[in-house]
VOGU-3710 file (C-alpha; in Angstrom, 3 decimals, decimal comma):
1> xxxxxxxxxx> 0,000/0,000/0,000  1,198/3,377/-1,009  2,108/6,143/1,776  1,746/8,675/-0,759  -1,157/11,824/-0,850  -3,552/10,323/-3,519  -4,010/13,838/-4,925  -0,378/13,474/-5,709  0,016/12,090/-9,112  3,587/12,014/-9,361
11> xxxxxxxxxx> 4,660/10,655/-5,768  1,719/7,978/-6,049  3,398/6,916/-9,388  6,482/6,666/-8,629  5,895/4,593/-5,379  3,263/2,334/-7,270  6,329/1,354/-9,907  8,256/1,008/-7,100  6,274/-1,541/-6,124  5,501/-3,202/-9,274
21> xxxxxxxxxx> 9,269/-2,882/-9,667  9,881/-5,011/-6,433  7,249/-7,832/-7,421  4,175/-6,420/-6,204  1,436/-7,862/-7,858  -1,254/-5,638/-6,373  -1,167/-2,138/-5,026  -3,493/-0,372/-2,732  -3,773/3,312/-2,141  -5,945/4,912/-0,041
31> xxxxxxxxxx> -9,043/7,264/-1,006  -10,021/9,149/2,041  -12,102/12,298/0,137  -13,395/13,599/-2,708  -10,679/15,415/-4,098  -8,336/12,119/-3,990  -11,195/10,131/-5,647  -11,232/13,395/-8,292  -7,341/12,940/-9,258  -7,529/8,547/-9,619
41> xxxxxxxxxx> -8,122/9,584/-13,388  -4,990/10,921/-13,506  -2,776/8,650/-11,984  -4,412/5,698/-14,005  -3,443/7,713/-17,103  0,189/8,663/-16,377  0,486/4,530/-14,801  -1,205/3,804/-18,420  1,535/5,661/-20,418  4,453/4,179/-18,559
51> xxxxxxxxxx> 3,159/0,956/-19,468  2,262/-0,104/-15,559  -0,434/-3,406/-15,940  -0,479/-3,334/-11,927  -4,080/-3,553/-10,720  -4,817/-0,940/-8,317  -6,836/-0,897/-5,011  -9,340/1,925/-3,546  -9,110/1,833/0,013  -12,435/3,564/1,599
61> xxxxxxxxxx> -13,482/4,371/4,851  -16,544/6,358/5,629  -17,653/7,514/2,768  -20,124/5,714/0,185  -19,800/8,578/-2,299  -15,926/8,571/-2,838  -16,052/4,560/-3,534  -18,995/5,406/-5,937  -16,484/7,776/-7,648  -13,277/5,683/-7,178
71> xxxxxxxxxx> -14,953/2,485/-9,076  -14,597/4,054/-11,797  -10,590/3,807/-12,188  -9,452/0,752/-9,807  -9,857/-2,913/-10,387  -10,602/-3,489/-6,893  -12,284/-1,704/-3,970  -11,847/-2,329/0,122  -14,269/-1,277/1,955  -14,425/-1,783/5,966
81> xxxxxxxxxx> -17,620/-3,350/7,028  -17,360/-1,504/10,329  -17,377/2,264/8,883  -18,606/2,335/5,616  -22,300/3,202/6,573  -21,553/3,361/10,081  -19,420/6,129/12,554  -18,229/4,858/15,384  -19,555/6,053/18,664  -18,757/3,534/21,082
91> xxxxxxxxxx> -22,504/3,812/22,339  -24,099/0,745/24,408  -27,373/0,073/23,132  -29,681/-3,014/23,430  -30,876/-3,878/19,737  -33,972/-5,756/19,443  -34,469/-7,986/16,319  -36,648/-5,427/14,380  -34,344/-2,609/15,240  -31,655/-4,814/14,228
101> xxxxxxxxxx> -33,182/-5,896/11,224  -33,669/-2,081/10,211  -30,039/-1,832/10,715  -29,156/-4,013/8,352  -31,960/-2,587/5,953  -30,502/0,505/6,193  -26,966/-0,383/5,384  -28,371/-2,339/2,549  -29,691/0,978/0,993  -26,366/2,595/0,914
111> xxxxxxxxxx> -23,685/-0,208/0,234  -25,656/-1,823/-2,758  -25,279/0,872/-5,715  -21,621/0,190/-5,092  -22,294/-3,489/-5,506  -24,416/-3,121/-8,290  -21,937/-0,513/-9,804  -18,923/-3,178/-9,359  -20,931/-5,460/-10,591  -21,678/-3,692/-13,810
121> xxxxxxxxxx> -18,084/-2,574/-14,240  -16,468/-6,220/-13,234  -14,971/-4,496/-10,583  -14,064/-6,871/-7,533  -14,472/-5,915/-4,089  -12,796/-6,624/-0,462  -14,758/-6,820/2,174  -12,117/-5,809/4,515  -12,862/-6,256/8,205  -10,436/-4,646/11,344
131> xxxxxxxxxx> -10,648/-6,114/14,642  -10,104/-2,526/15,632  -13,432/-0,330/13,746  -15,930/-2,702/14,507  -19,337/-0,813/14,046  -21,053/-0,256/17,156  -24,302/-2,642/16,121  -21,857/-5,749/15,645  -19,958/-4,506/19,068  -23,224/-4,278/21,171
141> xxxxxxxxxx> -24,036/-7,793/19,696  -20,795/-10,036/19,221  -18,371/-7,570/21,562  -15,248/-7,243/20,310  -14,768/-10,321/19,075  -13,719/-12,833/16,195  -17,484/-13,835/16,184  -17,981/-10,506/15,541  -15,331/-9,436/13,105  -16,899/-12,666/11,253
151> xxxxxxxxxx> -20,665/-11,684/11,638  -19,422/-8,151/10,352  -18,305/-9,551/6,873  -21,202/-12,050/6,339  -23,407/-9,188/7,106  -22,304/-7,397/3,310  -21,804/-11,051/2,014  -25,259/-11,407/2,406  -26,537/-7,753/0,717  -23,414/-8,553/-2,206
161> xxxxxxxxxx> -24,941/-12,158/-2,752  -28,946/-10,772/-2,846  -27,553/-8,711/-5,821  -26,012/-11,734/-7,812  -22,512/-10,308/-6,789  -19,715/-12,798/-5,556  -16,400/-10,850/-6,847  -15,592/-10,498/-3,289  -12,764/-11,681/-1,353  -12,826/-11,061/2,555
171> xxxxxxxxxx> -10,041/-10,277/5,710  -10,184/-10,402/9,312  -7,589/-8,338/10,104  -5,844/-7,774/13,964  -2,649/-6,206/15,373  -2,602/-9,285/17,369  -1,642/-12,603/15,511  -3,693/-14,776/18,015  -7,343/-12,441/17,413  -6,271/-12,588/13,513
181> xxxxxxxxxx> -5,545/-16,189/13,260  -9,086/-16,937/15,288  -10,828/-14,771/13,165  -9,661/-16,229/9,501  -10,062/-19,935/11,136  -13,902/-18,933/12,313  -14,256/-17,360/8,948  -13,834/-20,108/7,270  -15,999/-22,529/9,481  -19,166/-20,167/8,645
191> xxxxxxxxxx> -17,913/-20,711/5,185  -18,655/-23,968/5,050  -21,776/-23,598/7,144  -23,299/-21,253/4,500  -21,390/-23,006/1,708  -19,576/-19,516/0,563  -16,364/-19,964/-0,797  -14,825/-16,536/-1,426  -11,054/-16,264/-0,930  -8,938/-14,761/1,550
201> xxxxxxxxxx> -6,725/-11,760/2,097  -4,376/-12,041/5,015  -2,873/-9,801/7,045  -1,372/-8,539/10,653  -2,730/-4,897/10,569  -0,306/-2,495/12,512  2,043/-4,973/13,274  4,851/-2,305/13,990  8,495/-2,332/11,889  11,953/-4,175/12,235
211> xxxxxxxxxx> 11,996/-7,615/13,549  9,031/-7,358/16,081  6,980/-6,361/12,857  7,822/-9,283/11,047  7,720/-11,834/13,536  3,906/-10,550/14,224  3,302/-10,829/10,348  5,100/-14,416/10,112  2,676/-15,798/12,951  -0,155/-14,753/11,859
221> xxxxxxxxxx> 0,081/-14,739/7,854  2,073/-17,718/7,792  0,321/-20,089/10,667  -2,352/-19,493/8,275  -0,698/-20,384/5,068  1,096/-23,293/6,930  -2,823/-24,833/7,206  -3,538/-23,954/3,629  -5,563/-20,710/4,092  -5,508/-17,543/2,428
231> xxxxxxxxxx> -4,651/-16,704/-1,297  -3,435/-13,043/-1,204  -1,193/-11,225/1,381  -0,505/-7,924/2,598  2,520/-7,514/4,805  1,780/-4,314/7,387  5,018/-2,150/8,505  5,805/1,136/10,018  8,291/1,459/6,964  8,921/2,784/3,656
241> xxxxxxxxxx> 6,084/-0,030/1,818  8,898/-1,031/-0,655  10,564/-2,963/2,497  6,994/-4,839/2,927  7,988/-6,177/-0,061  10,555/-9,158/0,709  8,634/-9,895/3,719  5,773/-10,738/1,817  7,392/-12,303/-0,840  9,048/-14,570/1,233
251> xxxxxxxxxx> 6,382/-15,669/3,071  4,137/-16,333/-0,071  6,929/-18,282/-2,321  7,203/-20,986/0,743  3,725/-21,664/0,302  3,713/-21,456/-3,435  6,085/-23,997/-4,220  5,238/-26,247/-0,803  3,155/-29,464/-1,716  2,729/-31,553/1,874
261> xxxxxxxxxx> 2,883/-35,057/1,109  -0,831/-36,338/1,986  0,869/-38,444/5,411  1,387/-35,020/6,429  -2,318/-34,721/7,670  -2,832/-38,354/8,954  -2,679/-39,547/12,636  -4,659/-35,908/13,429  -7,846/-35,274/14,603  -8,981/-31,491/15,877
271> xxxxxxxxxx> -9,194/-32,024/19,880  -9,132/-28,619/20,629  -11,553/-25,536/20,124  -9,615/-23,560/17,753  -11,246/-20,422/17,358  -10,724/-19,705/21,254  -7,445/-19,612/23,485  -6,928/-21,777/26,375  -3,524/-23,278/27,097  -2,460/-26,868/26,784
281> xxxxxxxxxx> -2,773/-28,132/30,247  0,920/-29,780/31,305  1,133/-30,282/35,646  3,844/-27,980/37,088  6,986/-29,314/37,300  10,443/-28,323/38,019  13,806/-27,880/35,936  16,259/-27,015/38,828  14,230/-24,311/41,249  12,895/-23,067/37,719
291> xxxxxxxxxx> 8,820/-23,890/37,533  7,144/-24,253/34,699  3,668/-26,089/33,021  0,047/-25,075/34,426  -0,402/-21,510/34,567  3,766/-20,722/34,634  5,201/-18,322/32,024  5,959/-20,272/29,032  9,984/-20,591/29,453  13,037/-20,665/27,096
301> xxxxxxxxxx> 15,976/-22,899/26,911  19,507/-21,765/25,719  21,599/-23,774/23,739  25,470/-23,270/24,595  28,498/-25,049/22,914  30,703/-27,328/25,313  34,526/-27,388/24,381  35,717/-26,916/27,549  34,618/-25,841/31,273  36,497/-22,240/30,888
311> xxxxxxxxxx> 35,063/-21,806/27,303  31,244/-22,802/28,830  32,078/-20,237/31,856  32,787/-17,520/29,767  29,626/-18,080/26,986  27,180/-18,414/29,735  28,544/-15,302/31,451  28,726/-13,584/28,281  24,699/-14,816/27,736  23,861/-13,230/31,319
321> xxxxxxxxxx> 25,378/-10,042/30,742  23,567/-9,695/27,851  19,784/-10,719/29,306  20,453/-8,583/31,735  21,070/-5,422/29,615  18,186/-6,538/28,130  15,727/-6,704/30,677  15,336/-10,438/29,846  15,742/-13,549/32,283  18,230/-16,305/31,524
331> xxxxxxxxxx> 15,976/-19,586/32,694  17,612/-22,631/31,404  20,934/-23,622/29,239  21,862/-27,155/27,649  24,675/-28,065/26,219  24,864/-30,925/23,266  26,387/-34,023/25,633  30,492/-34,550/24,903  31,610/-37,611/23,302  35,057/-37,056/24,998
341> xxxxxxxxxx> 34,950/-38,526/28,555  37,297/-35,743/29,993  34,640/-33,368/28,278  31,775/-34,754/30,359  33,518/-34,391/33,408  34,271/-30,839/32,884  30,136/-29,885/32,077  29,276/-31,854/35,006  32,297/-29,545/37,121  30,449/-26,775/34,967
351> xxxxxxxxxx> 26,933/-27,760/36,029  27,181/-27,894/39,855  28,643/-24,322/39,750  26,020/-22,868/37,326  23,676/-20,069/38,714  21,153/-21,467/36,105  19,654/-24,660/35,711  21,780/-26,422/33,119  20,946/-29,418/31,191  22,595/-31,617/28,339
361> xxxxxxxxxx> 21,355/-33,157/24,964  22,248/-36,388/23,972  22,575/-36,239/19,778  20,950/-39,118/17,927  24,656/-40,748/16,747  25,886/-41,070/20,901  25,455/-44,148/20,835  26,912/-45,093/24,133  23,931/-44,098/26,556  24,769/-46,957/29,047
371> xxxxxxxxxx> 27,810/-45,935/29,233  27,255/-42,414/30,219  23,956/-43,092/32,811  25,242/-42,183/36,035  27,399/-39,290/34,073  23,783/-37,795/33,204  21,717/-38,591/37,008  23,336/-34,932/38,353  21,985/-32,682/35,532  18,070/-30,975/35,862
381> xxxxxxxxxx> 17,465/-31,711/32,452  18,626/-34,727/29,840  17,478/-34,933/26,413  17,256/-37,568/24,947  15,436/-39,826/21,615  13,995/-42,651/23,490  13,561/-44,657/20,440  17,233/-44,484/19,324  18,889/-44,743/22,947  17,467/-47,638/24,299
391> xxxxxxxxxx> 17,054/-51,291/23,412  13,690/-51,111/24,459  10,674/-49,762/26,812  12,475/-51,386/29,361  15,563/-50,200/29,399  14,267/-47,045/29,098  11,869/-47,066/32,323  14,926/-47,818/33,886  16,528/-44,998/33,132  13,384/-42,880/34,040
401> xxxxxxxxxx> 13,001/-44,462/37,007  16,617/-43,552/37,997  16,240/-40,065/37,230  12,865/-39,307/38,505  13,413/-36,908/41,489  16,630/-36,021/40,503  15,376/-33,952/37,069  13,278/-34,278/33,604  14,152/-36,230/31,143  12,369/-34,817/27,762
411> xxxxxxxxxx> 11,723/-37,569/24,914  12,352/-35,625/21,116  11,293/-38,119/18,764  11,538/-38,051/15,159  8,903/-37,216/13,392  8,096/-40,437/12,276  8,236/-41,860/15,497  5,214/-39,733/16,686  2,965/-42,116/16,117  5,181/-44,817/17,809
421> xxxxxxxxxx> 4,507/-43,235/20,956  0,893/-44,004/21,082  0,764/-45,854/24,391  3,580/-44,711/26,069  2,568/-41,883/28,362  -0,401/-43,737/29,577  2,567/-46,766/30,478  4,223/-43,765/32,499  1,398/-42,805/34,520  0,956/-46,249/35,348
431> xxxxxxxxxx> 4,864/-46,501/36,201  4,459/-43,153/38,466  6,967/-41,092/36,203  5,737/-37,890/36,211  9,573/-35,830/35,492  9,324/-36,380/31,619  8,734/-33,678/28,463  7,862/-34,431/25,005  9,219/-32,855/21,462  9,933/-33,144/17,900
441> xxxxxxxxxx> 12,771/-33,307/15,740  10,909/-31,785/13,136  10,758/-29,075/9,656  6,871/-29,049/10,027  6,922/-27,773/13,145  2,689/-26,661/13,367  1,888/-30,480/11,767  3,496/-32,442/14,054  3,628/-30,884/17,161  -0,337/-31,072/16,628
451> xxxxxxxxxx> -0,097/-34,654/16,244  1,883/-34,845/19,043  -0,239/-32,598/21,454  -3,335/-34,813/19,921  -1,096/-38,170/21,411  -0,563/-36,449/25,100  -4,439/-34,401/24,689  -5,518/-37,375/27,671  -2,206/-36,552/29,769  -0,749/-33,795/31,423
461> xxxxxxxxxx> 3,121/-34,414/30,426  4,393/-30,591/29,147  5,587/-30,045/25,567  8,825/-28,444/24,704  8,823/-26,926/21,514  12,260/-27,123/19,614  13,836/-26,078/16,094  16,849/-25,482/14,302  17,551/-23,395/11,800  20,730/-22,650/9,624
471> xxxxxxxxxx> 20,845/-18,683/9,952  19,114/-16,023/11,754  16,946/-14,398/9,085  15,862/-18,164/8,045  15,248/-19,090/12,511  12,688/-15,265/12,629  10,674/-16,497/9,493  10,231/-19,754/10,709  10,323/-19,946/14,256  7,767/-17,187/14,180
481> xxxxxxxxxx> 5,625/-19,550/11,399  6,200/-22,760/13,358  6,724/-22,077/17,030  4,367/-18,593/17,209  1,762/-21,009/15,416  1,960/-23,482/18,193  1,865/-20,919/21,001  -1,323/-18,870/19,802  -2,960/-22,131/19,743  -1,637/-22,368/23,792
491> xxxxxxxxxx> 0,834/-25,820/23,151  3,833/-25,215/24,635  5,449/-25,239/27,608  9,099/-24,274/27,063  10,829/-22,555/23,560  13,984/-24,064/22,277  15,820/-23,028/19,451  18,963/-23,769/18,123  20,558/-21,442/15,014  23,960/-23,069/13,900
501> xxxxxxxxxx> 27,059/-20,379/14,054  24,729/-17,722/15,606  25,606/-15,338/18,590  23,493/-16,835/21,464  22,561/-13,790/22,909  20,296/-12,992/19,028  19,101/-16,573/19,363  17,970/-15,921/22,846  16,345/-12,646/22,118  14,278/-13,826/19,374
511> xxxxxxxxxx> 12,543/-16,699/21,689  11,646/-13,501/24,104  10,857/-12,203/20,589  8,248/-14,430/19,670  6,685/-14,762/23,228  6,132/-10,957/23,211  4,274/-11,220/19,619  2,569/-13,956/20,689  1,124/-11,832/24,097  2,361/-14,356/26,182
521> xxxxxxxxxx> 5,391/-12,748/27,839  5,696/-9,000/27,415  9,402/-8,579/28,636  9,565/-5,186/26,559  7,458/-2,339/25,782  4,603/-3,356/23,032  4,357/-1,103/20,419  1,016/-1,031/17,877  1,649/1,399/15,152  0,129/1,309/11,789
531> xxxxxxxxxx> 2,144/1,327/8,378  1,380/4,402/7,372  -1,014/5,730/4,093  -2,425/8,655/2,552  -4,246/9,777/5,759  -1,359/9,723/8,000  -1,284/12,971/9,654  2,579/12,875/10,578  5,374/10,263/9,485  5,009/7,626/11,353
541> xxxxxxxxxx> 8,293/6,239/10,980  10,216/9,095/12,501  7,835/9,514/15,197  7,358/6,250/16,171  11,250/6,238/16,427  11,114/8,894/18,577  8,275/7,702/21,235  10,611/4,184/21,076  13,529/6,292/22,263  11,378/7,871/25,240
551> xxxxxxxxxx> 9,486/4,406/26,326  11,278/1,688/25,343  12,725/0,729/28,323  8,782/0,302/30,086  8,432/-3,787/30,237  5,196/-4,725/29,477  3,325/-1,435/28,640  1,531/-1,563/25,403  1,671/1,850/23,700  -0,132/2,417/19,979
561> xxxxxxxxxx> 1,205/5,330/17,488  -1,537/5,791/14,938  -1,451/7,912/11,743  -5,130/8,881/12,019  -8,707/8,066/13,877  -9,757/5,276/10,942  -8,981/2,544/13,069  -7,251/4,022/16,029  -9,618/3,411/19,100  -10,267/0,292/18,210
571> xxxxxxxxxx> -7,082/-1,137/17,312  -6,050/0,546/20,686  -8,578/-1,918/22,499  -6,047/-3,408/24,777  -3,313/-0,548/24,147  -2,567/1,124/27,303  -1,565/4,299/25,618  -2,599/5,679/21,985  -0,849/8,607/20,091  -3,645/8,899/17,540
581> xxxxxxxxxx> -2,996/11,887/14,503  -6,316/14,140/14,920  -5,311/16,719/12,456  -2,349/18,503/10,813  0,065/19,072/13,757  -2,665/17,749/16,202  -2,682/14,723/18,289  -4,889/13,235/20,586  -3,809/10,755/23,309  -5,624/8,393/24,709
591> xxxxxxxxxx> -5,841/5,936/27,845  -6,971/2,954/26,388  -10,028/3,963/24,542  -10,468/7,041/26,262  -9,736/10,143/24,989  -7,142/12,032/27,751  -5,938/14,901/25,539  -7,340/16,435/22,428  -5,338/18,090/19,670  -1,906/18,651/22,009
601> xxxxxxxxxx> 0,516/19,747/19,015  2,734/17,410/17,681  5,777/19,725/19,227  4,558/18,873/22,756  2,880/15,550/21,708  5,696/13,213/22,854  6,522/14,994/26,318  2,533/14,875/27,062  2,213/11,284/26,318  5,074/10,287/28,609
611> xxxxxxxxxx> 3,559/12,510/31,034  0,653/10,634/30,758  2,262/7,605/31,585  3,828/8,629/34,893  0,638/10,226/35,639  -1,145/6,690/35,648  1,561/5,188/37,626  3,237/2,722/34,811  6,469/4,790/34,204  9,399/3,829/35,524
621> xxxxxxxxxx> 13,217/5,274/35,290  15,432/3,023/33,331  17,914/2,360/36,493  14,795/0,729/38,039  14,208/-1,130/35,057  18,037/-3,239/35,134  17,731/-3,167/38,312  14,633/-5,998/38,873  16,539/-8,354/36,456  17,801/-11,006/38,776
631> x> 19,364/-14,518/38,319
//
């Protein structure tokens, strides 16, 4: 989507061949008045005569009469279910069915000569729904809600279809993953219900910039794609839109050229609600004095090389100092277990003096697991394949058995051993082990941890979840896909991952990454800020910078920087804070949804916002901040 003033011809040009440059295949650009909807002429013409085939987007809020004139130019229009014959109030008011029903009537009267126009020009439409500008009739009715974002849609699917008009294709789109991904998954169960079949346009809407932005846009967009949902993307960041680009790219040629083998969806069955959150239930156990399972934070393990005791020391210290500049808690390290004997001895010597609980993994080709039993009895943690280390289920309650009390032993199976493990924890709970984990050695991560959490779905055994990757950019695309998937479905009781020749202290921040996008564990200050259009009233990128530099250091306090009111409140539902543009050099801020201070200029803007914050008690000094990080 283009950034650009729609009543600038030249600047929208040039950034819509910028995009089509960068393999864009459709561009959107927003048409907020009259005046913009006056000068589409011209920029089809001059897009015309540089030989541009692009298709081009209207993007409407509010206004029925500028998406009468824009259908004229475009090949598509988006219009928002929640505003376009509706302004928000945020008024409580008890429908009943016939005022309901006169609603609906009502919206009918104004939303279908568009329809009928679009239909007459073969002019397809989005029917774009945001989680954040619900219209107050669906809010007093569904609440703010996927149900409702859902009922929203169906509402103009309904008027569209009574008009013989099906050139739609619909969004549910959210600034969190976990609301999005509910949304697109209820979607398409009334789908089927009402036997519609329109595609899908996903997106995370204001997912923010830089890594946090694309980790939010790789959990939600690709968790869907992973499940075979959704057939064009938009990829939402507070940055120039020629950088949404790659993202988006990226995430679609995966999916293009992935074909999963048809054993890729057998030995599952859907156990769990999936349109709703609730957590996997695991009982609480112990790694060391470090609790996790039931209603503990999810936790994350780091990985460490082990070439000698000194060389440990100094990476694990090195790992500290850095969560702790960080405002981030080191929980848990493991080390892969050393062949050499003197080795072992040395990360046991290492272990006993740790200040974290430390655990080892046996790799699939050590071979010599009897050997090395009594060398593993002192650690918290052991991992190890219990199909490839033992001889058999004996031998293998025997090692449990000699271990339980004295740490966990997690089991990471092979992918195609999942199923082998039918029958196994139910032998446990009959055996009385309770100190064992489960994971997966696996590339397709959201498959079979599923089929995995479907196998322990009668149990309460927790679930590590555990990847590696071969670089860092390749670990945030699919760690995000893959183990953000998982955890906005609530499986998952500790986050492992592993990125081969990669600075520990990135790998580690990414897992506190994901957990923040995810909503799970805010360990830094949440930002929400939009991506920026035509009806931004300041740049977003340089202010958004700037409110960073001023609260970034406030763990766990969500602030949102919107461009303008379209979906501002809203989107700000659980925002603590909201720097909302109002009008040229105006902004209001808000507390939540509620409006604090109108139209403070944009000079004083910043100051009054993080005077705001002290004034409702969540600011602290940065000092402070370091100084609760403990180990």
């Amino acid at each position: 989507m283009i950034t650009a003033d729609t009543r600038d011809t030249e600047n929208s040009v040039r950034q819509i061949l910028e995009l089509e440059a960068a393999g864009c295949e459709i561009v959107r650009l927003t048409v907020p008045s009259q005046p913009d909807a006056d000068n589409l002429p011209n920029i089809r013409k001059e897009l015309k005569r540089l030989g541009s085939k692009v298709p081009l987007v209207a993007d409407i809020h509010f206004t029925p009469s500028v998406a009468m004139k824009s259908v004229e130019w475009v090949e598509k229009v988006r219009i928002n279910p929640g505003n376009f014959a509706d302004k928000k109030k945020f008024a409580i008011r008890d429908y009943t069915d016939l005022e309901y029903k006169e609603e609906l009537e009502r919206i009918s009267e104004v939303f279908s000569p568009l329809v009928l126009r679009c239909k007459e020009l073969g002019v397809s439409m989005r029917i774009g729904t945001n989680h954040g500008s619900l219209s107050d009739r669906i809010m007093n009715k569904y609440g703010d809600t996927p149900q409702g974002m859902v009922e929203s849609a169906i509402e103009f699917i309904r008027i569209a279809e009574s008009l013989s008009y099906k050139d739609i294709i619909v969004s549910m789109k959210a600034s969190n993953p976990q609301v999005m991904v509910q949304a697109y998954r209820l979607l398409c169960s009334r789908f089927m219900e009402l036997q519609m079949d329109y595609p899908l346009h996903l997106g995370v809407t204001e997912a923010g910039d830089g890594k946090d932005g694309r980790i939010k846009s790789a959990i939600g967009i690709g968790s869907l794609l992973e499940d075979g949902l959704g057939d064009t993307i938009r990829v939402s960041l507070t940055e120039d839109p020629i950088h949404e680009v790659p993202v988006a790219r990226l995430l679609a040629d995966k999916y293009n050229r992935l074909r999963f083998p048809e054993t890729q969806s057998q030995g599952y069955s859907e156990f769990r609600n999936p349109y709703s959150y609730q957590r996997f239930y695991s009982r609480p156990i112990h790694i060391g004095t470090l609790p996790l399972g039931e209603n503990h934070a999810v936790r994350i393990e780091s990985v460490l090389p082990f070439e000698s005791e000194s060389g440990f020391s100094q990476a694990l210290s090195s790992l500290k100092n850095y969560a702790k500049s960080r405002s981030l808690e080191l929980e848990t390290v493991s080390v892969p277990l050393p062949a050499d004997e003197f080795l072992r001895e040395e990360c046991i010597t290492a272990s006993k003096s740790s200040s974290v609980p430390m655990g080892v993994i046996v790799e699939q080709n050590e071979l010599l697991l009897e050997d090395v039993l009594e060398d593993l009895i002192p650690f918290p943690k052991v991992t190890v394949d219990p199909f490839h280390h033992f001889q058999n289920r004996d031998s293998l309650l025997d090692f449990l058995y000699k271990r339980e009390g004295k740490g966990i032993t997690e089991l990471s199976v092979q992918a195609y051993q999942i199923e082998s493990l039918k029958g196994l924890p139910e032998e446990f709970k009959n055996a009385g082990i309770e100190s064992v984990t489960f994971s997966v050695q696996t590339f397709h991560i959201l498959h079979d941890y599923r089929k995995l959490a479907r196998i322990l779905s009668d149990f309460d055994y927790p679930i590590f979840l555990s990847a590696e990757y071969p670089d860092m950019e390749t670990a945030l695309y699919e760690s995000s896909i893959g183990l953000g998937g998982m955890l906005t479905d609530g499986i998952g009781d500790m986050l492992r991952i592993k990125v081969i020749d990669s600075e520990p202290e990135a790998v580690l921040q990414l897992g506190f990454d994901i957990l923040q996008a995810t909503r799970l564990r805010l360990t830094k200050t949440e930002y929400i800020s939009c991506p920026s259009c035509g009806r931004t009233l300041f740049d977003l990128q340089t202010t958004t910078a700037r409110i960073k530099e001023k609260t970034g250091h406030l763990k766990g306090v969500k602030i949102a920087v919107m461009g303008c009111i379209v979906n501002g409140p809203g989107e700000m539902a659980d925002a603590d804070f909201g720097y909302v543009g109002a009008g040229p050099g105006k902004v209001h801020l808000y507390r939540g949804k509620e409006i604090v201070l109108k139209n403070v200029p944009s000079e004083e803007a910043d100051e009054r916002l993080v005077q705001l914050i002290k004034d409702s008690g969540m600011w602290m000094e940065r000092e402070s901040v370091a100084s609760e990080n403990t180990f």
